[in-house]
Residue frames relative to the residue before (quaternion, step in Angstrom):
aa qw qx qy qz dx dy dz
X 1.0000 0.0000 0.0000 0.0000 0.00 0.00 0.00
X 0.3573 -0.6209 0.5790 0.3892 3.77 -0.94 0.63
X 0.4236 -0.6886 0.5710 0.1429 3.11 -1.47 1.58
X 0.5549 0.6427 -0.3593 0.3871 3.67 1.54 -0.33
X 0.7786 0.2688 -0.0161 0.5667 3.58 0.62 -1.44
X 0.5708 -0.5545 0.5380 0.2780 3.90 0.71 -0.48
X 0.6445 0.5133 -0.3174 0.4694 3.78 1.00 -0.57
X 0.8023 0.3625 -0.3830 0.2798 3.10 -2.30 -0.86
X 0.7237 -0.5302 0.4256 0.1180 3.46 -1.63 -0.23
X 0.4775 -0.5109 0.4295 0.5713 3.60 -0.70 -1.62
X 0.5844 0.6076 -0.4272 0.3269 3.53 1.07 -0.89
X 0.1053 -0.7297 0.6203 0.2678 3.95 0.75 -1.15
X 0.8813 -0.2295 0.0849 0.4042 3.37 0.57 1.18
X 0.1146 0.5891 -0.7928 -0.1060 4.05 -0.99 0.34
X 0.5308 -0.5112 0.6209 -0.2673 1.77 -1.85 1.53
X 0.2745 0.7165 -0.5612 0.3104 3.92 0.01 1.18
X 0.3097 -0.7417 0.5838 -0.1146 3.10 -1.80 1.51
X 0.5642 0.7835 -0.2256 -0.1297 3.49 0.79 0.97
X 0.7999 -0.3696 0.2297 0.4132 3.53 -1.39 0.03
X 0.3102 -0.6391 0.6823 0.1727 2.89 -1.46 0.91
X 0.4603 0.7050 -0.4048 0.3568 3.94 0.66 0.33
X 0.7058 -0.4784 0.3862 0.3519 3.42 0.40 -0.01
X 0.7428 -0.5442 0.2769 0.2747 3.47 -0.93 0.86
X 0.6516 0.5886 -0.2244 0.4228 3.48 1.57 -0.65
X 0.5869 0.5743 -0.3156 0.4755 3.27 1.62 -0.63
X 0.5891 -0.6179 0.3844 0.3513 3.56 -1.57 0.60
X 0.1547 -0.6372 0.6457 0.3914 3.40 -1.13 -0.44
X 0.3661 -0.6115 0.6756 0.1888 3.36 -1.67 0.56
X 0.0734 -0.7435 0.6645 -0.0178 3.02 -1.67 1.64
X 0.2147 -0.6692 0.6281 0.3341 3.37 -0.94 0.30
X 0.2571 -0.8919 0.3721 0.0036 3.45 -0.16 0.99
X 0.6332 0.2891 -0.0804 0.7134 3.15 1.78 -1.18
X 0.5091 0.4147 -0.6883 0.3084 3.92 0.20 0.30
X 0.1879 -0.6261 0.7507 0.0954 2.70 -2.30 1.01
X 0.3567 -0.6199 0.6004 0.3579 3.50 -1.40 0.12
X 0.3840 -0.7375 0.5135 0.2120 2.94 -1.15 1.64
X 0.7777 0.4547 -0.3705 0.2261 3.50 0.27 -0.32
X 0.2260 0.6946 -0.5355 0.4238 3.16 1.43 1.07
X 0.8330 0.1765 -0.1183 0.5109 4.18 1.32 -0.46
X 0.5721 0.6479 -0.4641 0.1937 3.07 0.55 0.96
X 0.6944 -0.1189 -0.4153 0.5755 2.99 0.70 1.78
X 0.7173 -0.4762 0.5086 0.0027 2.74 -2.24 0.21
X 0.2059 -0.8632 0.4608 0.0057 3.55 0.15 1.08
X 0.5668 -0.6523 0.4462 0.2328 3.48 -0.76 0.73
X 0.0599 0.7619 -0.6417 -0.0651 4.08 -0.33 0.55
X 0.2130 -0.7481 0.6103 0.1499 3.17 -1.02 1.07
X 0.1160 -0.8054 0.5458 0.2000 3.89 -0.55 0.63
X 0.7681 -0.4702 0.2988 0.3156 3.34 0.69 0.87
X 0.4773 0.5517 -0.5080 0.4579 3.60 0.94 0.41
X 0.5722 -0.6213 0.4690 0.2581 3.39 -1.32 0.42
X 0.4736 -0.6176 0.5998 0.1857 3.97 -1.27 1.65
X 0.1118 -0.6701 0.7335 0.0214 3.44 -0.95 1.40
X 0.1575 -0.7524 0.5181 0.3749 3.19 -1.21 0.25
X 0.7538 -0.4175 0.0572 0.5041 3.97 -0.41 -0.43
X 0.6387 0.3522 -0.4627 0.5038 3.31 0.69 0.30
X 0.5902 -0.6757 0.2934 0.3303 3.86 0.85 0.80
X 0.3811 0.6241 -0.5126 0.4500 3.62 0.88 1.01
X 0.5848 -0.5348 0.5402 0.2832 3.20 -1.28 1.15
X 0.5163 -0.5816 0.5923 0.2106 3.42 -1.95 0.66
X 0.5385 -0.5464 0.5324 0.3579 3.39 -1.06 0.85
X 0.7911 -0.1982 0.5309 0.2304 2.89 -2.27 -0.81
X 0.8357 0.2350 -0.1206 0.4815 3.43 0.97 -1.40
X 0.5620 0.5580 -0.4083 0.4540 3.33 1.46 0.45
X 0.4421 0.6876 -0.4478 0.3622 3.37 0.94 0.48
X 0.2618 -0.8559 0.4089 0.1780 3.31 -1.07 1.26
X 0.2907 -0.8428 0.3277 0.3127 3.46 -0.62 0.13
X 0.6304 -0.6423 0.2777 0.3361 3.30 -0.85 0.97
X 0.4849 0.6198 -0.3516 0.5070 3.44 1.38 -0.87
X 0.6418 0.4091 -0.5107 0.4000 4.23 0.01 -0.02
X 0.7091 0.1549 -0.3781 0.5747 3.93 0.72 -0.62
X 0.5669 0.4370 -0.6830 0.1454 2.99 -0.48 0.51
X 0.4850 0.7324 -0.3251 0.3503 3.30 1.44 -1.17
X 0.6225 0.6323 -0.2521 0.3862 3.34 1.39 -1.67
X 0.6496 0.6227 -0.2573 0.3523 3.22 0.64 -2.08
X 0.6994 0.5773 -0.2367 0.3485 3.26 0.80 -1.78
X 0.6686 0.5742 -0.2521 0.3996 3.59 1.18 -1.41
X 0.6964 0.4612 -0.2353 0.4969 3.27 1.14 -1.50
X 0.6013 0.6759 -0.2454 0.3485 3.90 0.88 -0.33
X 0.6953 0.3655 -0.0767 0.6141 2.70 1.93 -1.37
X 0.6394 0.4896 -0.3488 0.4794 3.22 1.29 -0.21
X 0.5538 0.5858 -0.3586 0.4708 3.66 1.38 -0.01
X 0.6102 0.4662 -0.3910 0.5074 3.72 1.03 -0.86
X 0.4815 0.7126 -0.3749 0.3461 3.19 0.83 -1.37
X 0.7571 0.5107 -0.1777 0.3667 3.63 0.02 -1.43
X 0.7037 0.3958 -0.2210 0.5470 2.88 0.69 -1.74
X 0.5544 0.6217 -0.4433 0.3311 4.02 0.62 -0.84
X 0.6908 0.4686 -0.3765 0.4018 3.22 0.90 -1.29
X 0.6902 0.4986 -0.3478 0.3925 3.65 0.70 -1.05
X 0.6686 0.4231 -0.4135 0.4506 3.27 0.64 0.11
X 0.6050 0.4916 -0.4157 0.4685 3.62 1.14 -0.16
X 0.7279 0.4311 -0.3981 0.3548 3.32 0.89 -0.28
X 0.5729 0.5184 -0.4517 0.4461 3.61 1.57 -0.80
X 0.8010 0.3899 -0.3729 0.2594 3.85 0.56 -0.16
X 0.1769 0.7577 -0.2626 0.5707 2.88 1.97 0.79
X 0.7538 0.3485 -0.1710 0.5302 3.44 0.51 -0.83
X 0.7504 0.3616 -0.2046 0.5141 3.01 0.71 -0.67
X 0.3507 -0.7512 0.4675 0.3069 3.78 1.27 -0.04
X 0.3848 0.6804 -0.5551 0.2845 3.57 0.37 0.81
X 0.4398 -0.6215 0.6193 0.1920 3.87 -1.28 1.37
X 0.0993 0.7992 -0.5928 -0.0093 3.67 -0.38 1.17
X 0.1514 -0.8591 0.4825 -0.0791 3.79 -0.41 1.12
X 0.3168 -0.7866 0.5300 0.0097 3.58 -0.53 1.28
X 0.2361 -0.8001 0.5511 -0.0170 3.07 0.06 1.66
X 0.0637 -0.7985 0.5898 -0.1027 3.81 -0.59 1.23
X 0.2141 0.7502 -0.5972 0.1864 3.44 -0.90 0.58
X 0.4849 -0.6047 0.4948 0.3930 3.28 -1.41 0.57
X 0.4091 -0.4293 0.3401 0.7298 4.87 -0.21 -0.17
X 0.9444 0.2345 -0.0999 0.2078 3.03 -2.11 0.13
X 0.3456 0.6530 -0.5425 0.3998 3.20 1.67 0.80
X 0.5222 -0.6498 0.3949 0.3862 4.21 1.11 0.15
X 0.2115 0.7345 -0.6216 0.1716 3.70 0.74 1.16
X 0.5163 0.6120 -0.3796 0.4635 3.91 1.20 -0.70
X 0.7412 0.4651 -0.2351 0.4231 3.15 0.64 -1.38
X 0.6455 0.3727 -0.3504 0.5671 4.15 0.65 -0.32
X 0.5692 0.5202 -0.4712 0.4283 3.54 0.36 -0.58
X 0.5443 0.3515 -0.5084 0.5672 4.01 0.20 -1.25
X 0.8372 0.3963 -0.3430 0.1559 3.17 -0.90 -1.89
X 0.6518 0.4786 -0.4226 0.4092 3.92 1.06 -0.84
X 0.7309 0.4172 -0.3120 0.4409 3.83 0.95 -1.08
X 0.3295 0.6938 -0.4758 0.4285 3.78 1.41 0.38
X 0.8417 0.1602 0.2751 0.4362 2.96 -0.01 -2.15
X 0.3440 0.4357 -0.6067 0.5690 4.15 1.30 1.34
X 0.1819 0.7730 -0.6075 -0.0179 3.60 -0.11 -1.22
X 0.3241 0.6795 -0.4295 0.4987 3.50 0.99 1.90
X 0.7302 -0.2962 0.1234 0.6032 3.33 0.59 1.64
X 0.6854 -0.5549 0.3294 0.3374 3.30 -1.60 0.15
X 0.4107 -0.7327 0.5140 0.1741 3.11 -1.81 1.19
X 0.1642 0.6356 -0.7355 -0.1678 4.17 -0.52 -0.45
X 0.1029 -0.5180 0.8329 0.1652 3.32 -2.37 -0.05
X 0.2426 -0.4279 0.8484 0.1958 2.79 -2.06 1.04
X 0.2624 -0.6700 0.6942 -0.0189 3.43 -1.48 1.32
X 0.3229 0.8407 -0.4327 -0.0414 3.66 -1.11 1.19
X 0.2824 -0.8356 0.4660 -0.0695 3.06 -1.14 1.34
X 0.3156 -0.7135 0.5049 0.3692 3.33 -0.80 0.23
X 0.7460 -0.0093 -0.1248 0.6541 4.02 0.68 0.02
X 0.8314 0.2141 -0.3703 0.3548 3.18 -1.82 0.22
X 0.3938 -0.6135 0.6561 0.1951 3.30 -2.08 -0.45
X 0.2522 0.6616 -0.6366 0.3055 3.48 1.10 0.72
X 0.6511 0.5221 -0.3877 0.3914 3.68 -0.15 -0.93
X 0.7810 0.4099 -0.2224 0.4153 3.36 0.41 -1.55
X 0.5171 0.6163 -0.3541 0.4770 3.95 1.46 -0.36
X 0.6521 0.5399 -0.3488 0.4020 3.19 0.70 -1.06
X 0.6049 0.5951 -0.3016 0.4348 3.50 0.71 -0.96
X 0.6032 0.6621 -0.1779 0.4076 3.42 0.79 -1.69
X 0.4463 0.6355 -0.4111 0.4775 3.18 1.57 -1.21
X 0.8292 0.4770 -0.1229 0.2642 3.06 -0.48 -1.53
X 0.4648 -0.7631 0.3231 0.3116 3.25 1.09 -0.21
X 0.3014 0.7772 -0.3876 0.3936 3.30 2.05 0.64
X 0.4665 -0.5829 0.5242 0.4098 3.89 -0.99 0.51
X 0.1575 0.7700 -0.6162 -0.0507 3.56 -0.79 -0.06
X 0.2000 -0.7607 0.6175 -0.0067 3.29 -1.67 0.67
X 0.2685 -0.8046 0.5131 0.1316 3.50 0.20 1.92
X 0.2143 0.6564 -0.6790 -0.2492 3.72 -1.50 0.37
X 0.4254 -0.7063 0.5328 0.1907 2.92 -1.59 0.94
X 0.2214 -0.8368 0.4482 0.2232 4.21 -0.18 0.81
X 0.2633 -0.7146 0.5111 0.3986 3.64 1.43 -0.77
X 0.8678 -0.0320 0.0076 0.4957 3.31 -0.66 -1.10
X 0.4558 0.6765 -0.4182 0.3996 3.70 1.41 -0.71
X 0.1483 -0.6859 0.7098 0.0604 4.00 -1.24 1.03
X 0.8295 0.2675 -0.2604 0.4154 3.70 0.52 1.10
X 0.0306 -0.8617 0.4091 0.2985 3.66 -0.50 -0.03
X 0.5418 -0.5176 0.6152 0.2450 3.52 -1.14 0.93
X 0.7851 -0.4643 0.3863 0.1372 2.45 -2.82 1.06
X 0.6138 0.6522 -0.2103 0.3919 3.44 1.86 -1.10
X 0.6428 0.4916 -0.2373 0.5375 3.23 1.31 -1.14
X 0.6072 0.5910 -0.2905 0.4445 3.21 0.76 -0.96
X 0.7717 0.3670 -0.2886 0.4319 3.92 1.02 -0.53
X 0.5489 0.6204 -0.3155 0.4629 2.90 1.40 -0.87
X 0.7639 0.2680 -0.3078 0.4999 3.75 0.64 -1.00
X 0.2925 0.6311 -0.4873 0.5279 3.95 1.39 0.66
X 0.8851 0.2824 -0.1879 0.3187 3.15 -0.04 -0.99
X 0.5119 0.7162 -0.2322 0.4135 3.33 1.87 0.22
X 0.6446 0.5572 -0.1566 0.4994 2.49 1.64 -1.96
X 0.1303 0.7321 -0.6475 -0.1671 3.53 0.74 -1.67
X 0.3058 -0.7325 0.6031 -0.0791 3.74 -0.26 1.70
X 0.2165 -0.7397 0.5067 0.3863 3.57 -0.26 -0.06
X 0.6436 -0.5067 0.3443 0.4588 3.38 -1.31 -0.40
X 0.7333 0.2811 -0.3131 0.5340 3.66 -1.47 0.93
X 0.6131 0.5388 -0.4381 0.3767 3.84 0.68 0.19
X 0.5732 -0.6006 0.5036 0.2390 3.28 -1.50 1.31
X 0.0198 -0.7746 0.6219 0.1130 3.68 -0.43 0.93
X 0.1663 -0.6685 0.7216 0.0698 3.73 -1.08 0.72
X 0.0362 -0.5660 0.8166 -0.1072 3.62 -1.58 1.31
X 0.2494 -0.6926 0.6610 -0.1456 2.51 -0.84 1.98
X 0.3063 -0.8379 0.4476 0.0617 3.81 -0.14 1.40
X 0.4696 -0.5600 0.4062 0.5485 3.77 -0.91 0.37
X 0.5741 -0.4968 0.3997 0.5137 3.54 -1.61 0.52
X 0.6264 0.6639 -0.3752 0.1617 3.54 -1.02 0.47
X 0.1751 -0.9234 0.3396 -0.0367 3.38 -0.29 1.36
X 0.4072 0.6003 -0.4360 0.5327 2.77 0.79 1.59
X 0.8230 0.2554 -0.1622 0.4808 3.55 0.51 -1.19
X 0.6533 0.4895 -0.3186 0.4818 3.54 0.47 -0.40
X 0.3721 0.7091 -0.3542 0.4830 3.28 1.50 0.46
X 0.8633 0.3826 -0.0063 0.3293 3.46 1.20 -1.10
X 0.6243 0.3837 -0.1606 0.6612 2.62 2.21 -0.72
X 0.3054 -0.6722 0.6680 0.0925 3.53 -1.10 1.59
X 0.1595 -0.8510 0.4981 0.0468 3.11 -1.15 1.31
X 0.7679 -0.2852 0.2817 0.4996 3.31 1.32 0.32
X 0.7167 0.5786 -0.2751 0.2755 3.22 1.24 -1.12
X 0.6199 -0.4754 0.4436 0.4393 3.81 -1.47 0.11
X 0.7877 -0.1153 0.1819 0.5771 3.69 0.70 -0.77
X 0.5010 -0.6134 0.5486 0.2680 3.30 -1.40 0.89
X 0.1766 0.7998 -0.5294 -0.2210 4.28 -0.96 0.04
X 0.2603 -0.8562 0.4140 0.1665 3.13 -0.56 0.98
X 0.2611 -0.7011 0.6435 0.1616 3.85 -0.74 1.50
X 0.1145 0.6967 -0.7070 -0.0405 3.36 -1.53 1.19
X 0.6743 -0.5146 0.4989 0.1775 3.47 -1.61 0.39
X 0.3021 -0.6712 0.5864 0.3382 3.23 -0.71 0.56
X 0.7386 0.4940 -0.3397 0.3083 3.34 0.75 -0.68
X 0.5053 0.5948 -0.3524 0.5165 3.83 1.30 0.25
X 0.5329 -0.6844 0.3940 0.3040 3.79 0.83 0.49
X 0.7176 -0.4892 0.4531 0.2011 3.24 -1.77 1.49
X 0.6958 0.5898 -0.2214 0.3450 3.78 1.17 -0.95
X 0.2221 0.9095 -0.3236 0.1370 3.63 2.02 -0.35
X 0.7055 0.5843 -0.1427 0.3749 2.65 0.79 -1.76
X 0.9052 0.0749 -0.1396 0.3944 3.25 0.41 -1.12
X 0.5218 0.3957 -0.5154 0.5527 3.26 0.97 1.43
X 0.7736 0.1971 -0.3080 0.5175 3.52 0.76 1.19
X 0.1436 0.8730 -0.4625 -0.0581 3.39 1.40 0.91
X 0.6238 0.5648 -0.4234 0.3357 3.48 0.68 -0.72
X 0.5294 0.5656 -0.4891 0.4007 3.82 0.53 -0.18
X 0.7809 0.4319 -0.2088 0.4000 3.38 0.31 -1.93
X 0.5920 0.6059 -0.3737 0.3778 3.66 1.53 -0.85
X 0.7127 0.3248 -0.1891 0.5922 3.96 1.25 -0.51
X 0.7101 0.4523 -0.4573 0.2863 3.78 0.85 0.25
X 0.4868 -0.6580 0.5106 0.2634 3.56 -1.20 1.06
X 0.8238 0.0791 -0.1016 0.5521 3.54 0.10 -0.33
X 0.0193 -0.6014 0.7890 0.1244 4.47 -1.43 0.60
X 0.2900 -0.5056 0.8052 0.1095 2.90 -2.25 0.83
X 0.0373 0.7183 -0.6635 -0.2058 3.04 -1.15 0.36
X 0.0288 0.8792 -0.4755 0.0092 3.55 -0.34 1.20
X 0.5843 0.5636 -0.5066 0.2904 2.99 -1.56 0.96
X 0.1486 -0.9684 0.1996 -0.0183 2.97 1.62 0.37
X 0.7142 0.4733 0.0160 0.5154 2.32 0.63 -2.18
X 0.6374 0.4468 -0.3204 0.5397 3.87 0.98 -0.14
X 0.6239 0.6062 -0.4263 0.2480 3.89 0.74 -0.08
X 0.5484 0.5137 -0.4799 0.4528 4.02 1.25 1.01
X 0.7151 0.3995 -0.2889 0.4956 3.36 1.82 0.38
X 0.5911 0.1746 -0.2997 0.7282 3.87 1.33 0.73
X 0.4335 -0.6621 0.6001 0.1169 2.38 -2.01 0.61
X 0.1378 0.7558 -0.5759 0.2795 3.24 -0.29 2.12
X 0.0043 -0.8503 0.5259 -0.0196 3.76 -0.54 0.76
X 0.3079 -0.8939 0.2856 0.1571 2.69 -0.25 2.05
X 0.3987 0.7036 -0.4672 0.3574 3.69 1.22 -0.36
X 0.6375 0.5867 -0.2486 0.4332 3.44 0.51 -1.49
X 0.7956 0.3448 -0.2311 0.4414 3.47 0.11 -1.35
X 0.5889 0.6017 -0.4140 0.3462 3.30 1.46 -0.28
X 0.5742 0.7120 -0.1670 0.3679 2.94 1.74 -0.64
X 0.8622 0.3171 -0.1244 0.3749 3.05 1.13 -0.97
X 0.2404 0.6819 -0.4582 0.5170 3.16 2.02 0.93
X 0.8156 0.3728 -0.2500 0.3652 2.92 0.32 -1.49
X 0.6177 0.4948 -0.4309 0.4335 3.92 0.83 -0.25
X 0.5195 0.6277 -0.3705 0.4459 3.74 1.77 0.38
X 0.8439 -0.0438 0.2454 0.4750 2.53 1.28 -2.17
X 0.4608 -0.8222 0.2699 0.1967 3.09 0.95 1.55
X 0.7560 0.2050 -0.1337 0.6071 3.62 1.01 -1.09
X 0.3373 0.5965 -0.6997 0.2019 3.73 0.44 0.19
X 0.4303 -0.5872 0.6606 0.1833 3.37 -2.03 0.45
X 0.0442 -0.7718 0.6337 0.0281 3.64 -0.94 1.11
X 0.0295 -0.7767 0.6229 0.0882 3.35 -1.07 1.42
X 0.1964 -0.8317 0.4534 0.2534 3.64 -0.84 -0.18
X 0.0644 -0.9066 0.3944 -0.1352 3.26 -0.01 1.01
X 0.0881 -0.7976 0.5906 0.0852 3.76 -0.76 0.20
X 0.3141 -0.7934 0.4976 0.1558 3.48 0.04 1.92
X 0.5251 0.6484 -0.4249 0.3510 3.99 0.97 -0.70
X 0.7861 0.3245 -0.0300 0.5252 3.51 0.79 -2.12
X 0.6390 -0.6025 0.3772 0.2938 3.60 0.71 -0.50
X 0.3056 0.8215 -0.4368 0.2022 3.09 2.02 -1.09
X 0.8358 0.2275 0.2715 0.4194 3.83 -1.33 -0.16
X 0.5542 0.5152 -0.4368 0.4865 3.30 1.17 0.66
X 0.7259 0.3961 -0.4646 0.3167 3.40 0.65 0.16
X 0.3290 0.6175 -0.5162 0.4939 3.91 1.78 0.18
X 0.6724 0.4982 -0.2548 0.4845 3.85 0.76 -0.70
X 0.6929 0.3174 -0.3833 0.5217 3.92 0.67 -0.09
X 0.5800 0.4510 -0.3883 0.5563 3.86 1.12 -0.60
X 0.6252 0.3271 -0.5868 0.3971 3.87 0.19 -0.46
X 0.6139 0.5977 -0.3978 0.3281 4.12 0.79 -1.05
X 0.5515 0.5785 -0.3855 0.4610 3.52 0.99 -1.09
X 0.6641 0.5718 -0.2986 0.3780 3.57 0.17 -1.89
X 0.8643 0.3950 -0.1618 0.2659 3.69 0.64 -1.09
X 0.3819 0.7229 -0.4292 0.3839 3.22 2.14 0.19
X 0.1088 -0.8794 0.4610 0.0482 3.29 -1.68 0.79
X 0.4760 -0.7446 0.1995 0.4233 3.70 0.19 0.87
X 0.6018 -0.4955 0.3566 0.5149 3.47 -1.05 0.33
X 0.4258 -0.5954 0.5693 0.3743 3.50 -1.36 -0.09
């Protein structure tokens, strides 16, 4: 279980790569990856017997510890594991000059939907997606559509994905060099807030229909994201969203965040969104 957020399992993710070949071809599973930082330490259980101290007298009142210090710990060392590994993965796609982008969103704010439509209609060097979900491969099909490489993880109970998964389905995918990589996070805007994944920048897709108020009942997201969409545009004469405002209250998060508006359905404001992608490519090393 992640000792950080409370979520995920033992597996720390499957991991699958599949074929666009026909029904006869394998699929690749990582079957045995686990997420190591589900053990990297060891909490204290008290079972309710009484704390002597050495001369065999019961602890007071004020010798009681609180549970709230390892966790505090657990949390640091957890985050300080992704951390690590995050960097190594920023540097192995570094070498290889690949744009890797953390796709954030609250579910059904229509990241699935821009992804097809941007790797449809950019057609600027090669595309892959790491695709994640907690169950199925619809998402990761949809891509496939398109004729994009894609690598599905599945988290199960887990509501985020880590630096680990993130290599593991790296090393699966093997992207080539110079290729736009989209990681398409679980829907959810909260954890994936915390866990660096390697990437160049975090973007967060929001809805018009999820209220103007986003920001500041999820400040930590917008506080670490380089680029918001706000998409659906094309739906703001039928809710009641006002973009000025929300522009506003990014920026009292995150002073330099970029705010595009866009409507992945109609197209609206999709082409500020291929020139910010262009701007952010980087040569191989």
């Amino acid at each position: 279980m992640c000792a950080t957020c409370g979520c995920g399992g033992e597996t720390g993710g499957l991991i699958t790569v599949p074929h666009q070949h026909g029904p006869g071809d394998d699929h690749a599973h990582d079957d045995h990856a686990h997420d190591d930082h589900a053990h990297d330490d060891h909490t204290h259980h008290d079972h309710g017997h009484p704390r002597h101290d050495h001369a065999g007298h019961e602890h007071g009142a004020d010798h009681v510890h609180l549970p709230i210090t390892e966790t505090v710990t657990l949390e640091q060392r957890v985050l300080a594991k992704n951390d690590r590994q995050a960097q190594e993965n920023r540097a192995w796609l570094a070498e290889r000059g690949i744009l890797a982008l953390n796709m954030t969103s609250s579910p059904g704010a229509g990241k699935t939907t821009l992804l097809v439509r941007t790797i449809r209609e950019l057609g600027a060097g090669p595309i892959a997606v790491i695709e994640g979900d907690q169950e199925t491969l619809l998402d990761a099909e949809r891509i496939m559509a398109t004729g994009c490489r894609v690598a599905q993880i599945n988290t199960g109970a887990g509501c985020h994905l880590d630096a680990a998964m993130t290599r593991r389905a790296l090393d699966m995918l093997a992207p080539e060099s110079g290729s736009l990589l989209f990681i398409e996070n679980v829907g959810n805007l909260v954890c994936p807030a915390l866990f660096d994944l390697g990437e160049r920048g975090k973007v967060v897709v929001i809805s018009v229909t999820e209220g103007t108020d986003k920001p500041l009942k999820y400040p930590h997201m917008f506080s670490v994201a380089t680029l918001v969409l706000i998409n659906k545009i094309d739906l703001l004469p039928y809710v009641d969203f006002d973009p000025v405002r929300f522009g506003e209250l990014a920026r009292s998060v995150n002073p330099g965040v970029r705010i595009l508006e866009i409507s992945a359905s109609t197209g609206a404001g999709l082409g500020q969104w291929y020139e910010w992608l262009s701007a952010q490519r980087v040569p191989v090393r």
